[in-house]
N, C-alpha and C positions, 0 to 999 in steps of 0.2 A: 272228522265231524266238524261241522262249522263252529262256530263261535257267534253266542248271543249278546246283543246288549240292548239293554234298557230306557229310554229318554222321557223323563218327567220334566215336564215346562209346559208352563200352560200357554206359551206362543207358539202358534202353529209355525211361522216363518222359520224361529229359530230349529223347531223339531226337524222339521223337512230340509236345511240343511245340512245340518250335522249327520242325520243319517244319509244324505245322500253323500258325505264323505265317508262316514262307517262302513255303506254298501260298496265302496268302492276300493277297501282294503278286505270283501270278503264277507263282514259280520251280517248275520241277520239282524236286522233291529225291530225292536216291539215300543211302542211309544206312548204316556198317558200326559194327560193335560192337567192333571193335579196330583200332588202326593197321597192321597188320599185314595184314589185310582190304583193309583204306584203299589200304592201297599197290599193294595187287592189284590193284585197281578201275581206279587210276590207269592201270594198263598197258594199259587196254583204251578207258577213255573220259579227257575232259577237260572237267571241271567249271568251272563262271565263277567258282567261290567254295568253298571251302571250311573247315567249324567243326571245327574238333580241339580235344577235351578233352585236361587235361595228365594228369592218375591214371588209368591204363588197367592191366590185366594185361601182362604183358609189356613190351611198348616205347611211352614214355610219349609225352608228344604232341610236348616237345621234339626228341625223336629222331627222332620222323617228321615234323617240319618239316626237321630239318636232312636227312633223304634227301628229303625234295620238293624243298628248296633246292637239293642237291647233282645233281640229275637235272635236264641241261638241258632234257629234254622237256617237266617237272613244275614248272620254278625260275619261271615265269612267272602261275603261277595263287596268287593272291591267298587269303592264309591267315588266318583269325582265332580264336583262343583262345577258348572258351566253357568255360570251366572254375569252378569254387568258389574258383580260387587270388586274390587280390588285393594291393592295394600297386602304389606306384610302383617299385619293386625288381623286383618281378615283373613288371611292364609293360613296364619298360626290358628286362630280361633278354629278352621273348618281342620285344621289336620287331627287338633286336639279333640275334637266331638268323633273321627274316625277316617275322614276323607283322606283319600290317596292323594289328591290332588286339586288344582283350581283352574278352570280355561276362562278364557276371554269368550263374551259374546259373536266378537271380532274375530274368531279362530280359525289358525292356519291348519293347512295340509301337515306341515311338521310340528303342531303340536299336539296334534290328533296323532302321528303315527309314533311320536317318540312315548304320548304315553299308552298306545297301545304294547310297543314293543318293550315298556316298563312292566309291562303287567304279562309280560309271552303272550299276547294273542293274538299275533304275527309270526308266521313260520321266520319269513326272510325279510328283506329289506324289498320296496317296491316304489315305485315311480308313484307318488299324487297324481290322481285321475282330476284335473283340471275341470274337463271337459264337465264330468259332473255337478261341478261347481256352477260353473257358467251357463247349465241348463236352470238351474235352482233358480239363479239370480233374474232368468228371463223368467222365469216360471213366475215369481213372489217378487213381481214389478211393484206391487203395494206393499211391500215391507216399508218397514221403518228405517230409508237409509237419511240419513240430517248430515247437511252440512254445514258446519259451523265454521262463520268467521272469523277467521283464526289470522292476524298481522304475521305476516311471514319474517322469518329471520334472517340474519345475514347470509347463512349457510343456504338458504333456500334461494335466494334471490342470487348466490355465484351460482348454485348449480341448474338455475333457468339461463343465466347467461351463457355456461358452458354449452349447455344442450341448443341455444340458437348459435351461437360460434362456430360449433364442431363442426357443421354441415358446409358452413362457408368455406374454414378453413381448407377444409378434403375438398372441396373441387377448386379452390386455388392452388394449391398444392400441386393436383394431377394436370391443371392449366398449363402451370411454369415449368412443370417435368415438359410436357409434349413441345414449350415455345422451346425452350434450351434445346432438345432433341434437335427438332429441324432447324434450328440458328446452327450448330455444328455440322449437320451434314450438308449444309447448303456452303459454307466458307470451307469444309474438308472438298468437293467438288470445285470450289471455286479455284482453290487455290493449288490444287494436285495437275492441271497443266501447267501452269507458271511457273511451277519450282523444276520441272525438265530443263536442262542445259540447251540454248539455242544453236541449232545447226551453223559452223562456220565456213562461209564460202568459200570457195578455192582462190588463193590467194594468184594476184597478177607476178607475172616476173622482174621483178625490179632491177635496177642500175643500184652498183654500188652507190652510187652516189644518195642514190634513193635511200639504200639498204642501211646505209651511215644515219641520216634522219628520224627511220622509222624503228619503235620498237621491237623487239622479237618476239614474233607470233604469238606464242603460249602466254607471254604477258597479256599481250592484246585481249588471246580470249579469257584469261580470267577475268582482266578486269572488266567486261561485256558481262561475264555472266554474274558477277559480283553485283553489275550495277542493277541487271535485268532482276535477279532473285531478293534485292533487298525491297523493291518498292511489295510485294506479297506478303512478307512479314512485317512490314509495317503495319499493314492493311488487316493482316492477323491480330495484333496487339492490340491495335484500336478497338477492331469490330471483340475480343476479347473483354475489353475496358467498359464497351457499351453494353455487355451484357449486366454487370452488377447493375448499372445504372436503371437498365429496363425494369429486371426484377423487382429494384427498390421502388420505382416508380408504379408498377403494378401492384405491390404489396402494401403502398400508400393509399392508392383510390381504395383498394380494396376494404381496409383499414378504415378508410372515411366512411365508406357506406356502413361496413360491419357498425362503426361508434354512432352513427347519423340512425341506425334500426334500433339499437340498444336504447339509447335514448329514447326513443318514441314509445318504445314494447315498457321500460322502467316508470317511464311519466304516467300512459296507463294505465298500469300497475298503482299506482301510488294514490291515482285517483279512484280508482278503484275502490282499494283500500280505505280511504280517508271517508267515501260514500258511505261503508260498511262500517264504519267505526260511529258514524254521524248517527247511520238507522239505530245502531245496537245502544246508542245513550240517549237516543227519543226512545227507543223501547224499554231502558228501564228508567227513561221519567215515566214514561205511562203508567207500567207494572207498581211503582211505586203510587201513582196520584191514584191510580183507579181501584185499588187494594179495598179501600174504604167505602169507595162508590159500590162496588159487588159485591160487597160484605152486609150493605144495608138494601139490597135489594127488595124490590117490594113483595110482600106475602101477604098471603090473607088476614083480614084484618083478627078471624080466631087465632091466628096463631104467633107465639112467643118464642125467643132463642134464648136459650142458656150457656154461655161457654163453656166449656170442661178443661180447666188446665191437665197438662199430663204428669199423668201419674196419680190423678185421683179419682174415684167410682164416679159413673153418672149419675149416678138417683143418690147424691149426699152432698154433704154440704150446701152452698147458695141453688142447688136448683131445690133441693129437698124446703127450704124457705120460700121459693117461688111457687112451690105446688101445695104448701099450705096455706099460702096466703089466697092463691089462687081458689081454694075448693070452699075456705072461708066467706070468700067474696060472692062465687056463685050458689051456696047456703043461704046467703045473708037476699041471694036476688031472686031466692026459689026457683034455681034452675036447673032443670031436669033433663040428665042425657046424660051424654058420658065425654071424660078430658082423656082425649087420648095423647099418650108419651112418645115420642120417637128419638131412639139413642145413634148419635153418628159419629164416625170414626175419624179422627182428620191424620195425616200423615208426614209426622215430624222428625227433623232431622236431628240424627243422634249422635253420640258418641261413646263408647263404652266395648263389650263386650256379651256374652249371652251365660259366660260363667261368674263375673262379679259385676254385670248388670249394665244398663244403658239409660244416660241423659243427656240433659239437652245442651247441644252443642254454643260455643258461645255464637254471639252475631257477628264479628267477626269473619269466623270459618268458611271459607268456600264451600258451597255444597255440595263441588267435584268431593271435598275431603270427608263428608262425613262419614261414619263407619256403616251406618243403616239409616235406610228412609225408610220409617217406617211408624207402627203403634204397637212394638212390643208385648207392654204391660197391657192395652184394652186386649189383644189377642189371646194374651194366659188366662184371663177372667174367664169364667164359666158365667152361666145367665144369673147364678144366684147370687155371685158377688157383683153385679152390676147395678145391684138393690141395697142399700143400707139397711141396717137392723131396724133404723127410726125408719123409713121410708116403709118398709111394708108391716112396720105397727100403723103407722099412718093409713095407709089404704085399708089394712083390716079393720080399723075403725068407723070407716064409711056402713052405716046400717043398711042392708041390704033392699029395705023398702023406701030407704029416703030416696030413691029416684036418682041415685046421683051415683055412679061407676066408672073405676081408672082404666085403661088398654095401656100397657107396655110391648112396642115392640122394637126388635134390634135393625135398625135399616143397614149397619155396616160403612163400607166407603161409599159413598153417594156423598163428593162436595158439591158444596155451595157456593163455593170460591175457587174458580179452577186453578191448577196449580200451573205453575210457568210449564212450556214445553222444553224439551231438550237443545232448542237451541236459542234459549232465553238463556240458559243456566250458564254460560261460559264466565258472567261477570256476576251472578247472583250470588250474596253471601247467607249461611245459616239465618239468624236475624229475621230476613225478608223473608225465607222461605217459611219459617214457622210462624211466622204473624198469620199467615196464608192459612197455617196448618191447622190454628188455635180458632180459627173461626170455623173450621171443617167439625172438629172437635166439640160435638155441640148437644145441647137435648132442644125439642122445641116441644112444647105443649099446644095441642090445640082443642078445643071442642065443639062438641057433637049434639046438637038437639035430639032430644028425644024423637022417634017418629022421621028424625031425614035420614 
């Protein structure tokens, strides 16, 4: 019988990878786009495995592990994190709520099968179906793939040199093997007649007297072939001699062009670099100068913004003084209609944890490091705590015939200020990002004539 698993994330990209790895170790997979889904699903079937993303709308993944955890029918099906979140903080946090485990967004073939075969639902060991991969990735051309400019390091830049070198090297290498080959067998041919002893003629008949002058024969012919056989290996030695020289000589040019390519491929490189470095600090002059500019964007003239620092109710404190003075003022102008409230969520980076709580990170901190981007504490509010005690004696004090009535509604994450993208954030510190967040974080009042 196959084996099921579960995928809650509400990115289609991400869901449709990961199951096109899961279907390809065998699993059936069943997929929802929010925990909330998720847990419907549960009531009907029981998966071997289930991936919960932690950043979802609504109820984030923590919280639907702790209702998996808390339902004894559900507390037994083995749960693991597939989320962007990372750290040892974070890991400990999601094992301690129940999680088996945590994957990268980023996720291999081997870490998809090691924790399959963590949990048996892998008979055997099997080969990563690539090819699945690589349909996905043509499939979900519109994913979310960012490249961040990242200055390369030392270790990066030997191993682009190695990789343009390597190629030169091997075909100089198999050059100098083939010249050496045929330099040997052209002087083993040269020199294989020359070194044969030369035929000696038949000698004339001489006069003693002759015979007294001249030396005996066998001298004669050695020293003929003595003389005949040294000038060959003479010729051997040399042409010998000239092969280092050739080699070196070869492996010099070679050398020169190899360092004359490196240089050119390093320069560009550096310019390169130095372009990207130039864009990424005019882009966070911008991010910084324009902060203010799109923060004070223009809105209708009914309507007012309230900030909400985090960690405190919307409808309390200074906006709770803004909507008195506010209903006083259109009392005092007989104005008849209605002020309607809009509560909005901005999304700040934190630090903490989900069992002894989460705040605000210093400015300082990268916002690669924070533990959570997110709004927590407006998330656990229910609609009634979003209202102070004073805040809805206020409004039930409005007499129902004086013409004059509040609207509260919750609009959620809708910024006003958009937040950097993914590939702004390489240099962006905590700080910048919640300046951003604290204006997202907002109530705005506006109103309503009677009759429009």
């Amino acid at each position: 019988m196959s084996k099921r698993a579960l995928i809650v994330d509400d990115s289609r990209s991400a869901r449709v990878i990961l199951s096109r790895m899961l279907e390809g170790y065998g699993l059936e997979v069943d997929s929802s786009e929010s925990a909330e889904a998720g847990l419907e699903f549960l009531r009907q079937a029981r998966p071997d495995v289930i991936f919960m993303d932690h950043l979802m709308p609504g109820m984030d993944g923590f919280q639907a592990i702790q209702a998996i955890k808390g339902n004894p029918d559900t507390a037994t099906i083995p749960v693991v994190m597939y989320t962007s979140q990372e750290g040892e903080l974070y890991v400990s946090q999601a094992r301690a709520l129940g999680a088996v485990g945590v994957l990268p967004k980023t996720v291999k073939h081997s870490d998809v099968s090691r924790v399959l075969y963590q949990l048996r639902l892998l008979p055997e060991r099997r080969e990563p179906r690539v090819a699945a991969v690589a349909a996905v990735a043509t499939q979900e051309g519109s994913a979310a793939v960012q490249i961040e400019p990242v200055r390369p390091s030392g270790g990066d830049v030997e191993s682009m040199i190695r990789n343009a070198v390597s190629p030169l090297l091997k075909e100089q290498s198999a050059e100098m093997r083939r010249f050496v080959l045929a330099s040997l067998e052209a002087f083993a041919r040269r020199i294989a007649p020359e070194g044969r002893p030369p035929t000696v003629p038949a000698q004339t008949p001489v006069t003693p007297a002759t015979a007294e002058q001249q030396p005996p024969a066998d001298l004669q012919t050695q020293t003929i072939v003595v003389r005949q056989s040294r000038w060959p290996l003479v010729a051997g030695v040399a042409a010998i001699a000239l092969i280092p020289t050739l080699v070196l000589a070869l492996f010099y040019t070679k050398e020169l062009e190899t360092t004359k390519a490196l240089r050119g491929a390093v320069t560009t490189l550096q310019t390169t670099i130095d372009g990207q470095q130039a864009q990424l600090t005019t882009l966070q002059k911008s991010i910084q100068s324009g902060q203010m500019v799109m923060a004070s964007a223009v809105k209708p003239d009914n309507v007012t913004t309230e900030v909400v620092p985090y960690g405190e109710a919307p409808l309390s404190g200074a906006r709770l003084e803004r909507l008195r003075d506010m209903l006083s003022q259109l009392r005092g102008n007989g104005f008849k209609g209605k002020v309607k409230i809009s509560t909005f969520v901005g999304e700040f980076c934190l630090t903490g944890n989900g069992i002894e709580g989460y705040s605000m990170a210093t400015d300082e901190l990268p916002v690669k490091k924070c533990d959570l981007v997110g709004n927590p504490f407006e998330d656990s509010l229910p609609s009634a705590q979003r209202q102070s005690l004073a805040f809805a004696n206020l409004v039930s004090s409005l007499r129902p015939d004086g013409g004059l009535t509040v609207e509260v509604t919750h609009e959620g994450r809708r910024p006003s200020v958009s937040y950097p993208t993914a590939d702004q954030l390489a240099r962006m510190s905590a700080g910048e990002w919640n300046r951003i967040a604290a204006q997202n974080n907002r109530v705005e009042f506006a109103t309503q004539p009677a009759g429009s």
